[in-house]
C-alpha positions as CSV (number, residue, x, y, z in Angstrom):
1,X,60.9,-24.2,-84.2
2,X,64.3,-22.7,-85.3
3,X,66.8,-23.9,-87.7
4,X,70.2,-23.1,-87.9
5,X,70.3,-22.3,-92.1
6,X,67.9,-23.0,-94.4
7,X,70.6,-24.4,-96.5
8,X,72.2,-27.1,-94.0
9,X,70.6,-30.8,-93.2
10,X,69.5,-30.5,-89.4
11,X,71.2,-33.5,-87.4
12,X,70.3,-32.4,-83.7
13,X,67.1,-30.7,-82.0
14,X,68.2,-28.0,-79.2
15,X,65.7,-27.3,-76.5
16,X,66.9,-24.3,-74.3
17,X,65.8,-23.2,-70.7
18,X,63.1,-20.6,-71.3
19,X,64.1,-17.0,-71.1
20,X,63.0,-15.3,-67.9
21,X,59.5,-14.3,-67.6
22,X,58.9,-16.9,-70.3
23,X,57.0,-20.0,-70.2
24,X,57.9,-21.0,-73.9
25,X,60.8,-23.4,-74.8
26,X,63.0,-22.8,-77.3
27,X,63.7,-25.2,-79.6
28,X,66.7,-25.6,-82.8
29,X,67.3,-27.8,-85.4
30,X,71.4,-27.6,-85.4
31,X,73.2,-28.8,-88.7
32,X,76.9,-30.9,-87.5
33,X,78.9,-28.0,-88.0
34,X,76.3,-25.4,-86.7
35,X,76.3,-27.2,-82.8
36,X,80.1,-26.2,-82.7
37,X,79.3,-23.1,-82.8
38,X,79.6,-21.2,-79.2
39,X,75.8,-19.9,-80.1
40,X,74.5,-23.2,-80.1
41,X,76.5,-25.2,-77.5
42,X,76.4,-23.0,-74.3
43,X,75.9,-25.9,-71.6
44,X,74.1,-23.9,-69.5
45,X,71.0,-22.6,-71.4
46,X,70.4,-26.4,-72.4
47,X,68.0,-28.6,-71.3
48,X,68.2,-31.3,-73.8
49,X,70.3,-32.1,-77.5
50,X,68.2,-35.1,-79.5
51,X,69.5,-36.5,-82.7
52,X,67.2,-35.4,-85.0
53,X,65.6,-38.0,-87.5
């Protein structure tokens, strides 16, 4: 599991369509501010956004 910055409190978990060839889902833990980001919010490479406990 990825996280955007060591240094920010994760609020959401990403998981992301695999990459082609792939059978492994990506998965982020996004800070508030991070999931703004265009990195982080492109609609279609998402399969799911969870708030993150």
């Amino acid at each position: 599991m990825n996280q955007c910055d060591e240094r920010h409190d994760p609020k959401f978990q990403i998981k992301y369509v695999a990459g082609k060839g792939s059978n492994l889902t990506p998965i982020w833990l996004v800070c508030e501010k991070c999931i703004e980001k265009r990195c982080f919010s492109n609609k279609d490479e998402i399969l799911s956004i969870e708030v993150f406990v």
